[in-house]
N, C-alpha and C positions, 0 to 999 in steps of 0.2 A: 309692335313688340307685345307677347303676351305678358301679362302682369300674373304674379302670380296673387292669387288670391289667397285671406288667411280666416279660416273658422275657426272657433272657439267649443272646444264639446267639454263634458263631464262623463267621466269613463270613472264606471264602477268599482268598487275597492277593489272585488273579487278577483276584478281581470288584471290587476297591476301588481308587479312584486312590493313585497313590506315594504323595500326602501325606498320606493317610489315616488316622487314629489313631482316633481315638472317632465312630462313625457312629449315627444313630439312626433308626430304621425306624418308622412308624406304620402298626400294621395295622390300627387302631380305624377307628370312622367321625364321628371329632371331629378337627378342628385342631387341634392341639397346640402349646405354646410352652415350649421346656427351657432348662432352667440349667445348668452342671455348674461345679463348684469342684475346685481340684485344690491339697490341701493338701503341702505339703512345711515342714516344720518348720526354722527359728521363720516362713515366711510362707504366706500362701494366696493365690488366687487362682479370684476366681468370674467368672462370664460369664454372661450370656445375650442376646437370646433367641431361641434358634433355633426359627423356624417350620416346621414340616413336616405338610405337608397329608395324607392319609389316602393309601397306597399306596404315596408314596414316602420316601425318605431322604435324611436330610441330614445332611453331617458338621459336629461340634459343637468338636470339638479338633484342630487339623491337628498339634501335636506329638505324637511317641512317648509314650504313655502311662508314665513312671517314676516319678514322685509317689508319696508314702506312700500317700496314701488321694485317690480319687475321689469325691463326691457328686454326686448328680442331683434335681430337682425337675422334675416337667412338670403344665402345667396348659393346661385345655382353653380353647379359646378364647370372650372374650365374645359373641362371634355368636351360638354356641349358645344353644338356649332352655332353658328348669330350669336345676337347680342345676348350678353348677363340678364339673365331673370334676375331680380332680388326684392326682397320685401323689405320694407323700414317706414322711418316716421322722420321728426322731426328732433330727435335728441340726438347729440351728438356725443358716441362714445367711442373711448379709446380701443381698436384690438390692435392682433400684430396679424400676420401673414402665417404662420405657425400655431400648430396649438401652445395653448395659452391659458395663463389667467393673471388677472390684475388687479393688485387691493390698491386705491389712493384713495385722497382725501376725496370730499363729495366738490366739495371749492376750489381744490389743485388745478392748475392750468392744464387745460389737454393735450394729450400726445407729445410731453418732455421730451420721453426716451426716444433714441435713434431711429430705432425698429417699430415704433406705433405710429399709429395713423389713426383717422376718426371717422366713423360710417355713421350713418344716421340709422335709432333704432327708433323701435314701436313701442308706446308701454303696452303691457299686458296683462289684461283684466281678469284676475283670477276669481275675483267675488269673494274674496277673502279666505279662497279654501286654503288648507296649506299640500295638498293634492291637486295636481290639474293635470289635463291633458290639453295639447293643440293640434290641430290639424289642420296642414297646409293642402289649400284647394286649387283645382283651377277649372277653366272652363271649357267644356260640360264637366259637371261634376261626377266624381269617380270613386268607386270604395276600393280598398285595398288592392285587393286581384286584382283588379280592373288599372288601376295604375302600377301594380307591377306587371303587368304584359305591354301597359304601356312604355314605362319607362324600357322593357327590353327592346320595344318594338325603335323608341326614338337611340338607343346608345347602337342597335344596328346599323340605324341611320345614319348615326354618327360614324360608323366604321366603316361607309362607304356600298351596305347594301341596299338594294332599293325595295323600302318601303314607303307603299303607298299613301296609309294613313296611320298618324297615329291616335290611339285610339285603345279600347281595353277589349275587343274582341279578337280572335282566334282565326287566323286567315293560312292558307299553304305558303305565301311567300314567305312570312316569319317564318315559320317552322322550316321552311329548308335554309333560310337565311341561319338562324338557332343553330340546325345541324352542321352544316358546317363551316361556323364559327368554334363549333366545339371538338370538330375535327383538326381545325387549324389550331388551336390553343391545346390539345391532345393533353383534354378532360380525362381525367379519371368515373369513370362508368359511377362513382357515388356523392361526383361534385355538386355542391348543389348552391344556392340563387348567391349565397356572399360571394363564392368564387367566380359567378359567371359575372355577376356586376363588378366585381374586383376588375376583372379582364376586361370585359366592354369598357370601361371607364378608362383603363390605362390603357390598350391601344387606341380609344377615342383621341386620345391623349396629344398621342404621338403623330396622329393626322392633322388634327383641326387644331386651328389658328383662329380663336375669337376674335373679336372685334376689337381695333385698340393695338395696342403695344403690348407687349407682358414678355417679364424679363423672367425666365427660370436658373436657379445657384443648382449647379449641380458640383460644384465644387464642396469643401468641407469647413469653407470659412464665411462669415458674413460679408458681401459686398455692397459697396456706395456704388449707384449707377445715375448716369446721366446721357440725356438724350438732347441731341440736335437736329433740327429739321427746318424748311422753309415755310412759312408761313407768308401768306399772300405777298408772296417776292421776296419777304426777308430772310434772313438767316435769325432763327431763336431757340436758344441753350436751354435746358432747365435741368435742376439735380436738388438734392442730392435724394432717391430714394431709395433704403436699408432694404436685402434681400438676404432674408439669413437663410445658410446651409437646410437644402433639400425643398425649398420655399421657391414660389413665382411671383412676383409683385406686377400687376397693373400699372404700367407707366403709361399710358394711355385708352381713353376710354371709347374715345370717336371712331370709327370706321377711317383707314387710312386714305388718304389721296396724292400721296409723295411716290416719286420713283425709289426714291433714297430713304431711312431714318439714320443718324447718326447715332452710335452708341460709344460712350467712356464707363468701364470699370475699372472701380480698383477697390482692393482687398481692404479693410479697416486700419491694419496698419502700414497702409501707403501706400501699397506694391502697384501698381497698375498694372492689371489682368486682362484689358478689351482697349486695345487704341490703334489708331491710323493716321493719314496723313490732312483727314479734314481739320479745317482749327474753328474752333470755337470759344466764346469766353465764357469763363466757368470761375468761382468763388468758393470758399473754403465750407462757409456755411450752405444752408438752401437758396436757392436763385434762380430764376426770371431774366435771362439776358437776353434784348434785344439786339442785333446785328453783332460782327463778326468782326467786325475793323480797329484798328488801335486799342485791343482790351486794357494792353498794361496801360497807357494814356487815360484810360477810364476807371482805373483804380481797380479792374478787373486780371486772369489770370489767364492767359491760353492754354489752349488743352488740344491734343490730336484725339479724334473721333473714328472709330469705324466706319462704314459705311454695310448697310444691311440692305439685301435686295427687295423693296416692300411694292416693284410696277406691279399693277395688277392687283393686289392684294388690300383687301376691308380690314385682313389682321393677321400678326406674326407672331410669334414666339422665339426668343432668341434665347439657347441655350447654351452656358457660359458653365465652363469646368475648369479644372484644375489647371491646367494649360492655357486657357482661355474659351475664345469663342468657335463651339460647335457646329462647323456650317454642315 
């Protein structure tokens, strides 16, 4: 798996608007989605998620950078096909799924809320300016242009045309791949790079099934989800993870190897939204359940599971609506 790599530059006043404080650059050829936390003691405050497509920048912070300590997390977007790129460190901070921000204490216990979870960030060596710029790299290294033909060259890829290399030069098969894509998407003659990677990305979207499990709410309420599957012969439960309205959550990270995964939803207040005739034992709070047999005897709760078709498949996406689940 490629790692993304992260450089650190100082960009000129001149080239940056007034309010400019923390900017972030992608020279990769992935879409990226960042975080950044700006700790100042006894509180913090994290944010995300700033999308920035391949070639260009976005700014992440519009205040003066004075804060003790900065962190940053960015991770590649699900469109992409394989596994999750992302960059991080060893601090572990709270986001959601959702754009976001979150003021607590610096000492508060992580991830309370329903809807958080904790990724591991980087701190961020600004050298004190209260202006920075960052730029995400990867390898061979690439300036602007050069990662965005790439990054068009890879969401083509992703949308099932064959490109051969990706890469920041100019070849005929992009260009007829480009053409008509834009044909098929039926561009406006003045569309220009937001709208094409708007488009690449969401019907990226719609094809590829990362690696892992990932649950999509296209419904209009917040859903508890929980999954069951076999593990080296066993039956084992796990839940509860918060996917709030228009949001996808990662329920798993590994490449699949199951014919089946189980899925249980249900809406926050109670309804159950995704179930079937598998049983599984399941608990009110988060849980780890090993095997399948006598739950109530175990002080556990039975629950019916779907059954989702994952033969074959390294990763799935299972999209769950108002009705329920989307096959």
């Amino acid at each position: 798996m490629n790692r993304l790599l992260l450089a650190i530059a100082m960009l000129a006043m001149a080239c940056l608007p007034a309010q400019a404080a923390l900017t972030l650059c992608n020279r990769t050829s992935y879409i990226l989605y960042a975080a950044t936390s700006a700790i100042q003691t006894p509180r913090s405050q994290t944010q995300g998620w700033t999308r920035i497509v391949p070639g260009e920048c976005q700014l992440a912070r519009k205040e003066p950078l004075t804060a003790e300590i900065y962190l940053i997390h960015a991770r590649s977007s699900l469109a992409h096909s394989g596994p999750a790129r992302a960059w991080g460190g060893n601090y572990p901070v709270c986001v959601k799924d959702t754009n976001f921000v979150i003021k607590q204490a610096v000492t508060a216990p992580y991830c309370t809320a329903d809807d958080t979870f904790a990724l591991p960030f980087a701190p961020l060596d600004n050298r004190g300016k209260s202006v920075w710029t960052m730029n995400f790299d990867e390898q061979p290294a690439m300036n602007l242009g050069e990662a965005q033909l790439a990054g068009v060259k890879r969401l083509l890829k992703d949308n099932g045309y064959r490109i051969e290399r990706i890469d920041g030069k100019p070849d005929k098969a992009t260009g007829a791949a480009l053409l008509d894509f834009r044909k098929r998407m039926r561009f406006s003659p003045i569309a220009g790079n937001a709208e094409l990677f708007e488009a690449l990305e969401q019907q990226a979207a719609r094809k590829i099934a990362p690696a892992g499990y990932t649950v999509c709410n296209q419904s209009s309420q917040a859903l508890l989800v929980a999954l069951g599957q076999w593990e080296n012969g066993r039956p084992t439960s796990r839940g509860w993870w918060t996917v709030q309205p228009g949001a996808c959550a990662k329920a798993l990270t590994q490449s699949l190897n199951n014919d089946k995964v189980y899925l249980l939803a249900q809406r926050k207040s109670g309804a159950t939204l995704v179930s079937g005739p598998e049983r599984f034992c399941t608990t009110a709070s988060a849980f780890e359940i090993r095997g399948n047999d006598n739950c109530v005897g175990r002080g556990y709760s039975q629950s019916g599971f779907a059954a989702t078709q994952t033969k074959g498949l390294t990763g799935y996406i299972a999209h769950i609506g108002s009705t329920g689940l989307n096959r």
